[in-house]
N, C-alpha and C positions, 0 to 999 in steps of 0.2 A: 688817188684812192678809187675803190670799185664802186661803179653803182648796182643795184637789186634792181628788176623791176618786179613791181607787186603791187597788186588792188588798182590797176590801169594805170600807176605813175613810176616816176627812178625817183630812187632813194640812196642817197650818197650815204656810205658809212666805211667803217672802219673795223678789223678785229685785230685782238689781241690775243695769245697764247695759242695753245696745240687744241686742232679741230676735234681731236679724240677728245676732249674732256667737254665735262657738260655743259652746255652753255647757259649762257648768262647776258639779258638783252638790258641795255641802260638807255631809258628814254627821259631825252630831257623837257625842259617848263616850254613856257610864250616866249616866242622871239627869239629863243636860245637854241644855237646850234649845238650839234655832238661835240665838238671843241670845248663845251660847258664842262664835259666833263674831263676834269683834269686827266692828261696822261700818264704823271706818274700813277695817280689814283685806278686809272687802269691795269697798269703793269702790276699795280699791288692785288690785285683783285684776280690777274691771269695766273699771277706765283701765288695764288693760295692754289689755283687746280682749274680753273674756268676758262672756257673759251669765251672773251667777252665779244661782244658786237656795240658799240654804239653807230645811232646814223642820226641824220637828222631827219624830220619831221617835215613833213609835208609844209610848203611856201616856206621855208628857209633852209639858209645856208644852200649846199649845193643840189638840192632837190626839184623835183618840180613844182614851180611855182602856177598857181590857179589863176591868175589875174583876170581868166574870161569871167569869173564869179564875182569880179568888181570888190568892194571894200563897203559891206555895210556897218552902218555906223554902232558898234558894240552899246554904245549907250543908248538906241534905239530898240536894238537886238536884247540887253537885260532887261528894258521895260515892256517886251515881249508886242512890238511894236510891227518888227521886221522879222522873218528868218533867220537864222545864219546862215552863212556860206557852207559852214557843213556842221558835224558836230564832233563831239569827243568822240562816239561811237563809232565815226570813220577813220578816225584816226588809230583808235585803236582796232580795226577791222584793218588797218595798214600794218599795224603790228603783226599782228598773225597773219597776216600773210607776206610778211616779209621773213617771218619764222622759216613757212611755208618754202618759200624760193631760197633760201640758204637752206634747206633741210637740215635744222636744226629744232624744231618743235621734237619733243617739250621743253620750256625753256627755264629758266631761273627770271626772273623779271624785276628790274628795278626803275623807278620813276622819281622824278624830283618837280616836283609845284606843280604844273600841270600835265607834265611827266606823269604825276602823282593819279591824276585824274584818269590817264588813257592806262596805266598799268593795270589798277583796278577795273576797269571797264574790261580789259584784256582777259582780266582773271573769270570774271563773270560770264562774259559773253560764249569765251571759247576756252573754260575749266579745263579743259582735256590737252591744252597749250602750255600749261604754267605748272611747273615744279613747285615754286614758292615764291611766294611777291613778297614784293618792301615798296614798302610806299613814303618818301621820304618828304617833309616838310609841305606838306598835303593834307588836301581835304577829302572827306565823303560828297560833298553835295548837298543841296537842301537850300529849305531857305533860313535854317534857324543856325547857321553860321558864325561865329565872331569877327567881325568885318577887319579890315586893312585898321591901320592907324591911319587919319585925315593928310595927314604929312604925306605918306604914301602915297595914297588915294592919290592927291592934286599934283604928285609929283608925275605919275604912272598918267596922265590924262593929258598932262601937257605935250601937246603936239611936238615930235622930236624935231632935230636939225637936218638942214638936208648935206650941209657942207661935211667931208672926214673928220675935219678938229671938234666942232659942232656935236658931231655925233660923239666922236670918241668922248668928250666931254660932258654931257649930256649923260653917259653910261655910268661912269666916274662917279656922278653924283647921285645917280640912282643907286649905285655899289654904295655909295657912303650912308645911304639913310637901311636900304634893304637891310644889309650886311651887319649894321650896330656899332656901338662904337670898340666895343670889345676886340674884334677882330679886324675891322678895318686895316687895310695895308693899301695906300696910295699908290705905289709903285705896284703891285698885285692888278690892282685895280686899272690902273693905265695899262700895264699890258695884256690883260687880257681883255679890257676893251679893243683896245686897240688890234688885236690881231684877228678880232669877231670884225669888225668893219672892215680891216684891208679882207678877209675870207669872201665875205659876202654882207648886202646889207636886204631888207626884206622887209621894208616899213609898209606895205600897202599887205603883205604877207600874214605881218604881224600882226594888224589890226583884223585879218581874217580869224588866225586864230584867238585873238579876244573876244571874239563871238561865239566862240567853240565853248571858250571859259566861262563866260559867264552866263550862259544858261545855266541855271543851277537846278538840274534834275537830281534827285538825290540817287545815290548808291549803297544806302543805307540797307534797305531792306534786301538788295541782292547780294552783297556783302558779307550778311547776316548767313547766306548758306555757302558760304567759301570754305572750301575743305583740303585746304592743303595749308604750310607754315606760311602763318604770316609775320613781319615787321614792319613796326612801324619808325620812324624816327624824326625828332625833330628836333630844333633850338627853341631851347625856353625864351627867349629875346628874339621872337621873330616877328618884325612889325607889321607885315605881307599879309602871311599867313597866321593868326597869334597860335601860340601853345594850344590854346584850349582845343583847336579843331585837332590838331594832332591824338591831344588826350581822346576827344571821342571818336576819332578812327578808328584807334588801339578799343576802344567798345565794343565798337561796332562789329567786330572781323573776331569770330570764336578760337579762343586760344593764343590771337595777337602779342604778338613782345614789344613793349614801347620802351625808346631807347630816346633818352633824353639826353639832349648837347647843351650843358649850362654856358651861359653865355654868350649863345651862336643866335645869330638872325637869321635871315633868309641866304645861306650862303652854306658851303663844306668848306671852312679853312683846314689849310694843311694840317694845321696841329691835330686833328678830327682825322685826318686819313686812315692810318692802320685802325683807331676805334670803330671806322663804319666798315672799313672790308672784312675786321674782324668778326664783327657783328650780321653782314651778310651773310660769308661763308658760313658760320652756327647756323644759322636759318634753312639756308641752301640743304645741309649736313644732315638736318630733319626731315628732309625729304626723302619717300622713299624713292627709288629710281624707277622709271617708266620706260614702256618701249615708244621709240619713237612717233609722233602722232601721224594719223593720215592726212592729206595734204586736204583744202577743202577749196 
């Protein structure tokens, strides 16, 4: 696959469909590479009309990884003890300028969990970038939040394995508590654990961006002057993320459509596929079209 270089690093990603049609950039959560987002899930999102991009994020999968910025300890970095290694805001300052070096600005924009995070920052930072965002199973920020389920929490803090089986295993059972029991699929689960660990692994990576995450500056009030379509979407059963923050995202962002997945956890099961590309493309549709942005 090709790399970008943008904002001083390479970014490995991936597109789907014909460059002529408008694009549409999918950024995924913590520790999740562009493989997160399923392929057919793509392919269905290129045959509505979009030029998709997914890549991955900065310290995973096959990007550049930071490691001269060392590993502060997140649970240090949320009691506003330490720095982080960087913030959302550079990350989504990698977004737009990876727009930039594909020249494909203005974009269509999609996020998942802390995806969720860097799309909106995207939209706000660099408005003149973004078509229309969706922000999927995601927060605003802030500190008045609805916190993880405890389960989560102590699951998500346990130091992974260093061993393949270890990990792949380890992932499994974070997919079993995230995910709900509703949609759960063990076999799902094992392969595409399993094919994130043999791709690439990024544990010292990952914890860089948990520090990204959980600084929780809010995006509430910048949000509030966002002027193009927004969506939002989420699973009522999400134990990560709960519902509630979902509901006041769709608040927060003037004119928001909240698209609610009964029974979904932190997770897109297939069954949800044609519903969320369906649900993008209407959003995308309401945009009016723009001339290309200037590179910055």
């Amino acid at each position: 696959m090709p790399k970008v270089k943008a904002n001083g690093l390479e970014f490995e990603y991936e597109a789907f469909g014909d460059h002529a049609n408008p694009p549409l950039l999918l950024v995924m959560g913590l520790g999740a590479q562009m493989t997160t987002w399923p392929e057919p899930f793509c392919l269905m999102l290129a045959n509505r009309g979009f030029y998709v991009v997914r890549y991955d994020n900065r310290d995973v999968g096959l990007s550049t990884r930071l490691d001269h910025l060392g590993v502060p300890d997140p649970s240090q970095v949320f009691a506003r003890q330490i720095p982080p290694a960087y913030t959302i805001d550079d990350m989504a300052d990698d977004a737009a300028a990876i727009l930039d070096a594909l020249e494909i600005a203005p974009a269509h924009v999609v996020g998942a969990s802390m995806g969720g995070f860097i799309v909106q920052a995207l939209a706000t930072r660099y408005p003149e970038k973004v078509l229309s965002l969706t922000s999927f199973m995601s927060d605003l920020g802030g500190e008045d939040l609805v916190p993880a389920a405890p389960e989560v929490v102590g699951l998500i803090l346990k130091p992974p394995p260093r061993d393949r089986e270890g990990l792949i295993q380890h992932g499994i059972e974070l997919s079993r508590v995230i995910w709900g029991p509703r949609y759960f699929d063990e076999e799902r689960a094992r392969t595409t654990r399993t094919a994130a660990v043999d791709r690439a692994v990024s544990i010292e990576g990952t914890a860089r961006q948990a520090g990204a995450a959980v600084v929780r500056r809010s995006r509430r009030a910048a949000l509030a002057g966002l002027k193009v379509p927004a969506l939002v979407i989420h699973g009522d059963a999400d134990p990560l993320v709960p519902f509630e923050n979902g509901k006041r995202t769709a608040a927060a962002i003037p004119g928001a459509r909240l698209l609610v997945l009964p029974e979904v956890g932190h997770d897109l099961p297939p069954a949800f596929y044609e519903t969320v590309a369906d649900a993008i493309a209407e959003v995308a549709s309401s945009s009016p079209a723009r001339e290309a942005a200037p590179a910055s």
